[in-house]
C-alpha positions in Angstrom: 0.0 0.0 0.0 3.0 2.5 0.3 3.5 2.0 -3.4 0.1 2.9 -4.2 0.5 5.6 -1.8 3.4 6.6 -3.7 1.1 6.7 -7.0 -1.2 9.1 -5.9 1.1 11.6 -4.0 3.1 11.4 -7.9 -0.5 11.8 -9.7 -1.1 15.0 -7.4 2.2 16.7 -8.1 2.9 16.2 -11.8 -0.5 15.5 -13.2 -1.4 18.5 -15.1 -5.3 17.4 -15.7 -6.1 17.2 -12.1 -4.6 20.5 -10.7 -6.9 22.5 -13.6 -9.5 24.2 -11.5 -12.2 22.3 -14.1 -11.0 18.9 -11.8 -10.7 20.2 -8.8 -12.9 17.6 -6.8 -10.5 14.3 -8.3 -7.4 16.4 -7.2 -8.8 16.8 -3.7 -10.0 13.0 -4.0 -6.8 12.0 -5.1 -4.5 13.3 -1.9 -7.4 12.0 0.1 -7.0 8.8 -1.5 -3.7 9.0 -0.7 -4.0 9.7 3.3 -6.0 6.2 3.4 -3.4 4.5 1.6 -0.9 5.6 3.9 -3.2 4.9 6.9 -4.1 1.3 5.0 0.1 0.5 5.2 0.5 1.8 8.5 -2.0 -1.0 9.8 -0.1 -3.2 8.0 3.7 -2.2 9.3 2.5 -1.7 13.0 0.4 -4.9 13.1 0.8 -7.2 10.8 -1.0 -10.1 12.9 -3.8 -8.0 14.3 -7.0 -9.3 12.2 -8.7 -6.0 12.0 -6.4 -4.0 11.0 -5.3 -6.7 8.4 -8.5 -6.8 7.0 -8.6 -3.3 6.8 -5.6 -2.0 5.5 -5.2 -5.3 3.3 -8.6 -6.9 2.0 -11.0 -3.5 2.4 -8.8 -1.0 1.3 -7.7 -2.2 -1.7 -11.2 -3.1 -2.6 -12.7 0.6 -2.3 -9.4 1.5 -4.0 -10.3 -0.5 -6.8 -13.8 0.1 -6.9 -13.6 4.0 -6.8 -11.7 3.7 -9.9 -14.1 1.4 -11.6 -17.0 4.0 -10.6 -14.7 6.8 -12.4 -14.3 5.5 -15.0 -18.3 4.1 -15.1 -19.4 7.8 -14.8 -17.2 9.3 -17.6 -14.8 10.7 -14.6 -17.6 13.5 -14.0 -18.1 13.4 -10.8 -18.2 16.6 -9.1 -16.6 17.9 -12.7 -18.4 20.1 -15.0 -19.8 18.4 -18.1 -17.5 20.1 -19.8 -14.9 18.0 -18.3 -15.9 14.7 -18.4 -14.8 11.6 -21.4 -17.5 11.3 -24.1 -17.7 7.5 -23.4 -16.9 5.3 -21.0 -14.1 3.5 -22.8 -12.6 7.3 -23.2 -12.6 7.3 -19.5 -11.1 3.9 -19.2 -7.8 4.5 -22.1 -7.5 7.6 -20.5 -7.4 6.6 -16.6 -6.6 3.0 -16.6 -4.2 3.3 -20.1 -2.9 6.4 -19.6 -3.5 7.3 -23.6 -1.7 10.3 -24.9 -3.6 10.9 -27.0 -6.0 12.5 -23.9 -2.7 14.6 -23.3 -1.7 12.5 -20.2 0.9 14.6 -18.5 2.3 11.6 -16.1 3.8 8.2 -16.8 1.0 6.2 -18.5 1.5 3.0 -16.1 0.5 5.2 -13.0 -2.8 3.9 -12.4 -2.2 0.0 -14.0 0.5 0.0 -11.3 -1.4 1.2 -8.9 -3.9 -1.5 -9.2 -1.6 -3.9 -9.8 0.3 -3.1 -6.1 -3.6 -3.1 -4.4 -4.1 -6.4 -6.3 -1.0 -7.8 -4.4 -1.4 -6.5 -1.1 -4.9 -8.1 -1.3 -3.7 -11.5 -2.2 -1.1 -11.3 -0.1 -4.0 -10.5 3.0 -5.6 -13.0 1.7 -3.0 -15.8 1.6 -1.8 -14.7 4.8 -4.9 -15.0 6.8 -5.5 -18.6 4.9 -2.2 -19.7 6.4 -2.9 -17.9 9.7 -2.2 -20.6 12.5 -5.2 -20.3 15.4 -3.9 -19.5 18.7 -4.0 -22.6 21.1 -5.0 -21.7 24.9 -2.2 -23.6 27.0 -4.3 -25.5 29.7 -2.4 -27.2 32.3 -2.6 -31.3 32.2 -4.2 -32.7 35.2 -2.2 -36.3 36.7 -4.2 -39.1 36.6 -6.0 -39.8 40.1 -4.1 -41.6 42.6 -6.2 -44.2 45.0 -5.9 -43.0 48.2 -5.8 -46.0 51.0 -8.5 -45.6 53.4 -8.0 -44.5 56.8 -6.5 -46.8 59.4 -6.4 -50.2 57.1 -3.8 -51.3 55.4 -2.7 -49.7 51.7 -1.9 -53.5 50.3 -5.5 -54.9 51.5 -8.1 -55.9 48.6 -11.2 -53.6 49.2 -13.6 -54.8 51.2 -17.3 -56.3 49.4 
């Protein structure tokens, strides 16, 4: 999740399209996107075994990461931009977020985002594979001894018991 963090705090400094005050709303997305992902690693660096934070930072994150680009890309990239803004189609939207086509004059390395999604994609296998391989805790409990007989009182310990 730091590389995807790494992504995004690139895609806010050098990409051109989002700092235009016609996107304004994905460039404030974008660096909020950004504080989760670096929130999402930190849960995974500070405590890698807790479960919650694992699924957190590992299974949910990555998912809503994914997903927000999928709805982006479903709604032309226009929300919160005017219609001015926004991809005639939705596969105009797609070559130009998920490609990075030039010929929609993307300004930043055209991997960005396919790397991106590639890094969520293995942090959330990883989660995944590492909670499948997760080894339940086992309560220690003490072993009791076996019961002695005790002899009764005042007879003799050898003695067969009595009918």
């Amino acid at each position: 999740m730091l590389g995807v963090f790494g992504i995004n705090v690139y895609l806010g400094l050098y990409d051109t399209n989002l700092q235009l005050a016609f996107n304004h709303l994905h460039y404030e997305i974008n660096w909020v996107l950004a504080a989760a992902d670096l929130l999402a690693a930190l849960f995974l660096l500070a405590k890698p075994r807790n479960l919650i934070l694992k699924g957190l930072g590992g299974i949910i994150w990555p998912l809503l990461y994914i997903g927000s680009l999928f709805l982006d890309v479903e709604t032309r990239m226009c929300l919160g931009a005017p219609s001015a803004a926004c991809f005639p189609s939705v596969s105009a939207a797609y070559q130009y977020l998920i490609l990075g086509s030039q010929a929609y004059e993307w300004a930043v390395w055209p991997y960005t985002i396919r790397l991106g999604i590639a890094l969520a994609v293995i942090t959330l296998v990883l989660s995944l594979i590492s909670l499948y391989f997760r080894k339940p805790k086992m309560k220690e409990t003490k072993t009791m001894p076996p019961p002695q007989s005790t002899p009764p009182p005042g007879g003799n310990p050898n003695a067969p018991p009595a009918n």
